[in-house]
Every structure is written in C-alpha cells, then in structure tokens.
C-alpha positions in Angstrom: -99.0 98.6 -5.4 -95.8 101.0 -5.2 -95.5 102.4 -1.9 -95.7 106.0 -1.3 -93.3 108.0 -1.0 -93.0 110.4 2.5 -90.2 112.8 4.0 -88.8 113.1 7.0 -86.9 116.8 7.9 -83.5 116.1 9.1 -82.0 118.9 12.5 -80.6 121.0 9.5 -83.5 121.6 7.6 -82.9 118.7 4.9 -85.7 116.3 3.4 -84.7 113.1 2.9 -87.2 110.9 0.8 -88.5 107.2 2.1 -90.8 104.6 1.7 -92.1 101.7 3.7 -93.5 98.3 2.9 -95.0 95.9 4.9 -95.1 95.2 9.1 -93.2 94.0 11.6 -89.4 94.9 12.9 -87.8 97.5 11.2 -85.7 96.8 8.0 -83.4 100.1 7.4 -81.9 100.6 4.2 -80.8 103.5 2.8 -79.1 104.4 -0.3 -76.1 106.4 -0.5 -74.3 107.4 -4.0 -74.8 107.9 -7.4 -77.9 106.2 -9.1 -80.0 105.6 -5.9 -83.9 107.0 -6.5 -86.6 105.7 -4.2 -89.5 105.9 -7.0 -87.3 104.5 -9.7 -85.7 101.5 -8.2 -89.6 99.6 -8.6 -88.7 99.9 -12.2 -85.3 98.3 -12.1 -85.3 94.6 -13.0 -85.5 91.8 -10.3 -85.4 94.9 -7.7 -89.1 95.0 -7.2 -89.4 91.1 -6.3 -86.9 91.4 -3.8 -88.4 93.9 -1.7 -91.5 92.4 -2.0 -89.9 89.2 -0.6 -88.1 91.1 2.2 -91.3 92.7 3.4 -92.8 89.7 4.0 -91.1 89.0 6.9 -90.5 92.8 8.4 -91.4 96.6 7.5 -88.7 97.6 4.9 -87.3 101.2 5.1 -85.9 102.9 2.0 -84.5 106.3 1.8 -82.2 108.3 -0.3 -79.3 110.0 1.3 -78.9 113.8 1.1 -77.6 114.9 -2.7 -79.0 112.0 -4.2 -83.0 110.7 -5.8 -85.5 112.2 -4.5 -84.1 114.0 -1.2 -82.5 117.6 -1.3 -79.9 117.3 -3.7 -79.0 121.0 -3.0 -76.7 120.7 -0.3 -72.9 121.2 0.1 -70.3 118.0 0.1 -72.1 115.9 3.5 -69.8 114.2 5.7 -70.4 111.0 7.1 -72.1 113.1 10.4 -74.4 114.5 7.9 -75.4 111.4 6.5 -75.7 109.9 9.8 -78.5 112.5 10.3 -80.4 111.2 7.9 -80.6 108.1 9.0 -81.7 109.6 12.3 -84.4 111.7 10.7 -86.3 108.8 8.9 -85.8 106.9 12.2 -87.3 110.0 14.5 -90.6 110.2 11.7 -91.0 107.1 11.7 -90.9 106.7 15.8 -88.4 103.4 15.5 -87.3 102.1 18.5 -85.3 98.8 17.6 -84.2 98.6 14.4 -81.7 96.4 11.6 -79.7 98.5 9.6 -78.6 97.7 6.5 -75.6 99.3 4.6 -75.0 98.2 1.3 -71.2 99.9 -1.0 -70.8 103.9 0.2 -73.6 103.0 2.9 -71.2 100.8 4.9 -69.5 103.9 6.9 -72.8 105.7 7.2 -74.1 102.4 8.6 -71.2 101.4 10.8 -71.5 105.4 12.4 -75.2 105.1 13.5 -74.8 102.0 14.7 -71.7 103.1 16.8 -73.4 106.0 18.1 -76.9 104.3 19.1 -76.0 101.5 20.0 -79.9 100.8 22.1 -81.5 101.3 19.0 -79.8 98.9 16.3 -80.2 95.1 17.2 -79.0 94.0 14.0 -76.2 95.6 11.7 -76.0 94.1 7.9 -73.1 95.0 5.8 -73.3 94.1 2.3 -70.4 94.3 -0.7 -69.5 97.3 2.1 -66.2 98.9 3.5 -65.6 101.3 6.4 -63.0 103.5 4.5 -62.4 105.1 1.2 -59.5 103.7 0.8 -61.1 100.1 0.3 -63.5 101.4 -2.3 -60.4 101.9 -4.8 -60.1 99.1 -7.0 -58.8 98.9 -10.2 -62.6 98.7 -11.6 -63.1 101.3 -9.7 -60.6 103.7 -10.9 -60.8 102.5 -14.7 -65.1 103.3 -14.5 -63.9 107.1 -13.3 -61.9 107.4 -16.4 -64.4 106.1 -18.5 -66.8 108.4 -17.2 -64.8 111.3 -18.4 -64.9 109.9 -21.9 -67.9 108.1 -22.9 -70.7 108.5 -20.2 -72.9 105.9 -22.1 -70.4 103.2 -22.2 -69.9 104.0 -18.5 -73.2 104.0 -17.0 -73.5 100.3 -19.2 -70.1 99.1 -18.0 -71.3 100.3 -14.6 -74.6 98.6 -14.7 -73.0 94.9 -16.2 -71.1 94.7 -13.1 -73.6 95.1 -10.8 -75.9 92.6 -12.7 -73.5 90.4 -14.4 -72.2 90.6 -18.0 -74.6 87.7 -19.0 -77.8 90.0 -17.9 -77.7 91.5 -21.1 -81.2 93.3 -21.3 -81.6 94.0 -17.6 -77.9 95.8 -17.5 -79.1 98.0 -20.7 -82.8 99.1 -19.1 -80.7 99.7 -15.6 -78.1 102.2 -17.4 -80.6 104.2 -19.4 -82.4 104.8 -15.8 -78.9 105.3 -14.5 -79.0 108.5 -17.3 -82.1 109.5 -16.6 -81.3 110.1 -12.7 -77.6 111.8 -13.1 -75.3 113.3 -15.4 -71.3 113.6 -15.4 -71.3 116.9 -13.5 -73.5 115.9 -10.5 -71.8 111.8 -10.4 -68.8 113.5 -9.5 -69.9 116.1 -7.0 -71.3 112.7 -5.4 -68.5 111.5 -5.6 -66.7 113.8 -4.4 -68.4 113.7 -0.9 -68.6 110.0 -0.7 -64.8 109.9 -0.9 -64.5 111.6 2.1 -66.9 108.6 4.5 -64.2 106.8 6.9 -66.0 104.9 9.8 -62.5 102.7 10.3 -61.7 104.4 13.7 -65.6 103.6 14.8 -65.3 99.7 14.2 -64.6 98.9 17.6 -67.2 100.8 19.1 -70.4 98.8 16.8 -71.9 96.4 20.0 -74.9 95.1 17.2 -74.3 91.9 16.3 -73.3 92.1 12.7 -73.5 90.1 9.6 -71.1 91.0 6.7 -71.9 89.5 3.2 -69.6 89.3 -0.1 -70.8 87.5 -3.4 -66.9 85.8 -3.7 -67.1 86.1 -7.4 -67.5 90.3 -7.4 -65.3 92.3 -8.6 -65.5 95.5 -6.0 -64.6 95.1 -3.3 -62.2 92.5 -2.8 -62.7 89.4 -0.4 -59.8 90.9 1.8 -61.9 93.7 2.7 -64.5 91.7 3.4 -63.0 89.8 5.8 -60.8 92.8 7.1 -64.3 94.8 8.0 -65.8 91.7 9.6 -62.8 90.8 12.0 -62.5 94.8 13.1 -66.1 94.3 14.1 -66.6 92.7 17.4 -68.1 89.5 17.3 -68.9 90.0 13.2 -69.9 87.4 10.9 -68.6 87.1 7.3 -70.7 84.8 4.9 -69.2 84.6 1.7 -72.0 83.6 -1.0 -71.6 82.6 -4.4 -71.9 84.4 -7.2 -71.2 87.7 -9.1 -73.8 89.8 -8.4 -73.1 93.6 -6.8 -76.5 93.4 -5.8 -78.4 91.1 -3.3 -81.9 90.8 -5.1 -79.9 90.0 -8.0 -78.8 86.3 -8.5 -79.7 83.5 -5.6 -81.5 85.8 -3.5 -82.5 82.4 -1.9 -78.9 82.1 -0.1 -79.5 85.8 1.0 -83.0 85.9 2.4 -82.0 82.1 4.1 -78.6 83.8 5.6 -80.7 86.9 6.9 -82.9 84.1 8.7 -79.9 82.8 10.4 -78.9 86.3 11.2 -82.3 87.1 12.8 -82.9 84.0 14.1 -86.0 83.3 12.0 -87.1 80.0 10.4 -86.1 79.9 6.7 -88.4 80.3 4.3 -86.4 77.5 1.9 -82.7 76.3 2.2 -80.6 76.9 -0.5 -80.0 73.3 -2.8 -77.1 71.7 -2.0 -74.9 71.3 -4.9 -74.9 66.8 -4.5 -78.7 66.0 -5.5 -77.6 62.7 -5.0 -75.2 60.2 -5.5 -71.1 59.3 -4.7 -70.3 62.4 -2.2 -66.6 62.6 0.2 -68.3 63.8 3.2 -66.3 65.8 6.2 -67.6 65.9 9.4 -66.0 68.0 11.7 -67.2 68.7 15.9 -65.9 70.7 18.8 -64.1 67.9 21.0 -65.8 67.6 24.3 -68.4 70.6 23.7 -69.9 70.1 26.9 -67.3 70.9 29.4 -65.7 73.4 27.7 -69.3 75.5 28.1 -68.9 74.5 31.5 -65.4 75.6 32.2 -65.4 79.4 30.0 -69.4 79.9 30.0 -72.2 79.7 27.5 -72.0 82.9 26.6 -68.1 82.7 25.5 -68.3 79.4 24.1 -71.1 80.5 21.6 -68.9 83.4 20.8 -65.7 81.5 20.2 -68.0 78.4 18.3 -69.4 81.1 15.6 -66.5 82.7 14.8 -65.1 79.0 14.0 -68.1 78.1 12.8 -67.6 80.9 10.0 -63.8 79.7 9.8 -64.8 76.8 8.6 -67.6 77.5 5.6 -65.0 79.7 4.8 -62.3 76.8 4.5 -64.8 74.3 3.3 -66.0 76.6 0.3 -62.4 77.8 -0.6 -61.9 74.1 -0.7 -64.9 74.0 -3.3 -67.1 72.4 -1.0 -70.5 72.8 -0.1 -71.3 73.1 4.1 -74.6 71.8 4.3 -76.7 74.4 6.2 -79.0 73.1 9.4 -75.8 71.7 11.0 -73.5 74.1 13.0 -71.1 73.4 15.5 -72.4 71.8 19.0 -74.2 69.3 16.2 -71.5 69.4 14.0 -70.3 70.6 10.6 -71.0 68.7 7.5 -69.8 69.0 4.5 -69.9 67.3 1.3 -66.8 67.8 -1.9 -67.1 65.8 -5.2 -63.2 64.7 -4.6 -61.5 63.1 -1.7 -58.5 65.3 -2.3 -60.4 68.6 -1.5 -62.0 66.9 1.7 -58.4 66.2 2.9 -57.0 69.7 2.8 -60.0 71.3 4.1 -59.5 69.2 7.1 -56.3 69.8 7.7 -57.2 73.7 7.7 -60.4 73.0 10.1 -58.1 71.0 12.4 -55.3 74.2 12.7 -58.6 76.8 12.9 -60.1 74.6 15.7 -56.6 74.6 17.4 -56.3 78.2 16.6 -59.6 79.3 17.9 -59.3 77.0 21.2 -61.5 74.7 20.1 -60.1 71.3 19.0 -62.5 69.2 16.5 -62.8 65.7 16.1 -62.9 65.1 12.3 -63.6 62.1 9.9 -64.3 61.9 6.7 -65.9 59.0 4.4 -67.2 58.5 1.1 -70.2 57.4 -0.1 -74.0 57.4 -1.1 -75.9 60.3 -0.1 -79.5 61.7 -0.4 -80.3 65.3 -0.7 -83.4 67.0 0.7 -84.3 70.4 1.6 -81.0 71.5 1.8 -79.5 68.9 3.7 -77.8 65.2 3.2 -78.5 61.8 4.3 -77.7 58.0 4.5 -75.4 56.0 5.7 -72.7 57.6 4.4 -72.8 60.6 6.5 -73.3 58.5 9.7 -70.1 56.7 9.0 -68.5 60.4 8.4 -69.9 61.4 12.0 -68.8 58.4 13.5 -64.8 58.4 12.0 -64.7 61.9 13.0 -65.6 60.7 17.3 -63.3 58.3 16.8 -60.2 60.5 16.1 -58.2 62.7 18.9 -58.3 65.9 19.3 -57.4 67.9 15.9 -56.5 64.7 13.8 -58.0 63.7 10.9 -59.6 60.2 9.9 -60.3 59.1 6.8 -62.2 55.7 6.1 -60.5 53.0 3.7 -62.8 54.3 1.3 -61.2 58.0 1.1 -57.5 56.7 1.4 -58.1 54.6 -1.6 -59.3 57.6 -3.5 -56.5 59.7 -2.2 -54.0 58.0 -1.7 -52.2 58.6 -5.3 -53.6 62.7 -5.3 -54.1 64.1 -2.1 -50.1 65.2 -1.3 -50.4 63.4 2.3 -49.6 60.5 3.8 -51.5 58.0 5.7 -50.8 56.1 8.8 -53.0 53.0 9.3 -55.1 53.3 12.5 -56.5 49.6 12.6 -60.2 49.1 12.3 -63.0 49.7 14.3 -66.2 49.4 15.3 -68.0 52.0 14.8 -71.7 52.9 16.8 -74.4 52.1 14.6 -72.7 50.0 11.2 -72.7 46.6 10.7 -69.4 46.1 9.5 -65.9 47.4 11.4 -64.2 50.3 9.3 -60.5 50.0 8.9 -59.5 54.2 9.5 -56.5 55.9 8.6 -54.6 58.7 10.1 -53.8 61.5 7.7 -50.5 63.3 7.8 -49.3 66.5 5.9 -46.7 65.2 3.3 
C-alpha cells in the first residue's frame, strides 16, 4: 500500500508535501530539485523496493522541497534558509525529536544547514552523490545537459534519466524520463534551477557535530570523487565510503552495499554482507593492524583513538579499492584489516600506501601479506591462508611490509620493488617456518 500523503505548514505560510512509512527512528529525506514528486516516485522503477527495504528497519520521511512535486510550487527563488524551513516544518508536524537526515545531490547544503543549526536533534547526517557548494555541482555533464535542455527537452530528460540509472537500464531510463515530462517543463527546470544554484553550506561544514557518513558510487559521472572526499574531510569526524558502481541513485544498483554501509553507520546488525568478489580459490591476502593498539588507547584515550582508527580505517578501503582490491567487511582496525587482490603486484603497492597512511595518521600498522587458498562465506574469508597473512603482518616492525616466499615469487619480476630477505620464521599456529621478505620501494 502507497503511503498517504500529508502536509506540514512551514513559519511563512508554505506547505510542503510528505509521507511516512514504517516505525522506529526517524529516516529524513527530502527531495530538493527538478523531477522530485512524493506520489510519483512509487512509480519509478526499483524506487518502490528500496524504500520498502529502508522502512524495515526505521520510519522513512519523504518530502518535497518548496517549488517542486507536490509542495507549493508558487513561491519566489528559496534560499538555502528557506529550504531549511522546510525541513523544520515536516520535523515540527511530525513531533521528531532525534532524527538521521539524509541529503542526497541539491539536498546536500540544505542538509549540512539543519544539521549545523540543530545540532540536538540530528544523530546521524547521510550525504549521498552530495556537495556543500554550487560550485561543485558544475561538471562538464552538468553543463552539456543545460545546453541540451535548451534544444531538445526529450533527449534531455532521457540523457538525464540514463545517467542516473545507467545507460544499460534501457527500459527503466525511458519510463523514468517520460515521468520526468509529466512533472516539469523547460520553463519551470530552470526557475529550479535557478534557485538551487544559489545553496552554499561550505562556510557551515565546520559547525555539523552529527556524525556523518558521505557516500559516492566511484563509477558516477556527477560529482567527481574529489568532491566527495573534499566534503567529507571539511566535516568533522566524516566518513567517506566509496561503493562501486554507476548508479546516481542509491536504490538503484547494489543496494545491498548501501543498506549494509548504513548498518555500520547506525550501528545496526546487517541484514546481509555484500559477496566478496574471491568465492573461492588462489587469493594475495593483506593484512594490515594498528601496532600496539592497546597502549596507544591507554596513552591518548578511547575516545581519540577511535577517532584517529576510523578515519584510517576509511584511508585504507579507500587505498585497498583504488588498488582493485576488495576489504573484506567484519574486520576493522583493533581486529585488523583484511583484504584480498587477485595479483600480488596490487597487494604490494597498497601496502606501501597503508604503511605511509598509518605513519601519516599516527598510527603505525604491522602488515603482511601471503598468498593462498581461501574460502568465502557471508561476506568474509577463511583458511589458512589468511592466518599466515595475520601472522607475517605481527611479525614485521612498525610500518614495514612482509611478504611470504609465496608473494615474492609472484612479484618479484612485476611488482617495481625490491626485496630484502628477512630469514624464516616460525610463525604462531603453522606447521612449517615461513621464509619472509622485507619489501622496499624500488
């Protein structure tokens, strides 16, 4: 059943439309731009599923944004305050006293702003494909769909809707930009425009005390990864998870790896782990931990080692995935990163970048790395293999790398290093002694 849709009356008289689904804490969302329209997104493709899913867990919120669906579209160029207000409005009706708040593209600023200005009431802030400033919103796609809107408004809403879905999601994109015609025209995308080009939250960053997650698809065209990772880093305390993928959207695609990051986020148990990519078989497996873990919490605090051991924590999927690798998700750093790469090459360099974030971040690793069998289960890898990967990585000082005979003879023709022969040893837990080698940048 569709949910019904309400109002809530914002302090200068404007009603912004909203529906809710399901119990529990709070889910925010609400939809600022072009081509947002709180009856007709159940008849979008994939979009109904998703917020089904979402409200499984927690009451979802959607509302449109003053000038756009099914609120007041009557009202003269908002400004971020103004769009703040509706958030506030649907928050007041409702009677929300802790809320997350999720701001996805020209919802970012709106977003960051209530978030900066009440501060007790948002426990979680989500920013996905987002940006604080205009500025960041101006990509090349960007500015070539604004000229194509001027000349063929057909191919653009189609051209608009394949890259939000993905070019190979033929029939979806088509029944998206024929409802994408349906809710606007030329004249009134641009008076939206207009407005939206006109949100800057940049100088608010600082102030957002939430805790906040922000996600990128790496394979999207709008916005770039550098924004991304910009937004995050301005953010105190932010997380970036960079996903894979295409998709503008996050029901569209692996919504799996969304609804299983937002679990992290909220510190809920997953519903399912996203598959790793090794179902089994020959992996290289890196193994990287925070050298002497527990007195450092001792020396700075529990509070400011968790801090300092997420940010590096994100460092390192970062590096690992760049690398083409896949962290494995269950393990995070106290227990240890794992990761697994197809080739010994790529587990070398993304070493050698852990070890300088680690040193970086003021947290040296130990890290090892081995090759070998491994089984794959819900999401996570075992066998021997890995234990030998754990166990080269406690045998190696502070920010050096390890690699077992194994690796160095896979590497040693490819990897663009050189290795240094560290003698075997016997390691906790295997039979036989492991000859180790110390790897060296070239």
């Amino acid at each position: 059943m569709e949910p019904r849709i309400q109002y809530a009356k914002t302090s200068d008289g404007v009603s912004i439309a909203f529906w809710t689904l399901g119990e529990g804490v709070p889910f925010v969302h609400i939809a600022v731009g072009p081509f947002v329209h709180a009856d007709l997104v159940w008849r979008i493709p994939g979009f109904r599923p998703w917020f089904e899913r979402l409200a499984q867990r927690r009451m979802v919120v959607r509302a449109d944004a003053r000038g756009s669906g099914l609120s007041d579209r009557e009202v003269a160029s908002p400004g971020l305050d103004d769009y703040v207000l509706d958030v506030r409005a649907v928050v007041e009706h409702l009677d929300l006293k802790k809320l997350i708040l999720f701001g996805q593209g020209w919802a970012g600023p709106v977003a960051i702003a209530y978030a900066a200005h009440y501060p007790e009431e948002v426990s979680h802030l989500v920013l996905w494909h987002a940006w604080s400033r205009p500025s960041d919103a101006r990509s090349p796609e960007f500015r070539g769909l604004s000229l194509l809107m001027e000349s063929n408004w057909k191919m653009y809403t189609e051209t608009f809707a394949h890259s939000v879905f993905g070019w190979s999601e033929g029939e979806a994109s088509r029944g998206w930009a024929e409802l994408m015609r349906q809710i606007e025209t030329p004249e009134s995308v641009r008076q939206i425009m207009s407005s939206l080009m006109s949100l800057d939250a940049s100088q608010l960053l600082p102030r957002v005390r939430a805790p906040t997650l922000v996600l990128q698809r790496r394979g999207a065209s709008a916005p770039g990864l550098d924004v991304a990772r910009r937004l995050a880093s301005r953010i105190p305390g932010a997380r970036l998870a960079l996903l894979e993928g295409s998709e503008g959207a996050p029901m569209l695609g692996d919504t799996d790896a969304v609804l299983a990051t937002f679990a992290d986020f909220f510190g809920e148990e997953r519903e399912a782990y996203p598959t790793v990519d090794h179902a089994g078989g020959i992996a290289v497996i890196l193994f990287a931990d925070i050298v002497d873990s527990t007195a450092l919490t001792e020396k700075i605090g529990d509070t400011a080692f968790r801090d300092k051991a997420r940010d590096l924590d994100e460092a390192l999927r970062t590096i690992i995935s760049d690398a083409d690798g896949t962290p494995v998700e269950g393990k995070l750093l106290g227990d240890g990163v794992l990761a697994v790469f197809t080739r010994a090459r790529q587990a070398i360099e993304a070493a050698l970048k852990c070890g300088a974030a680690g040193e970086s971040g003021e947290l040296p690793l130990h890290l090892g790395i081995h090759a070998g069998d491994v089984i794959e289960e819900d999401g996570n890898v075992f066998g021997g293999a890995v234990n030998i990967a754990a166990r080269v990585a406690a045998e190696s000082a502070p920010g050096e790398v390890l690699v077992s005979q194994t690796v160095r003879d896979l590497a040693r023709t490819s990897a663009g290093v050189s290795f240094e022969d560290a003698g075997e040893r016997t390691l906790k837990g295997v039979s036989d002694v492991v000859r180790v080698w110390r790897v060296h940048q070239a």
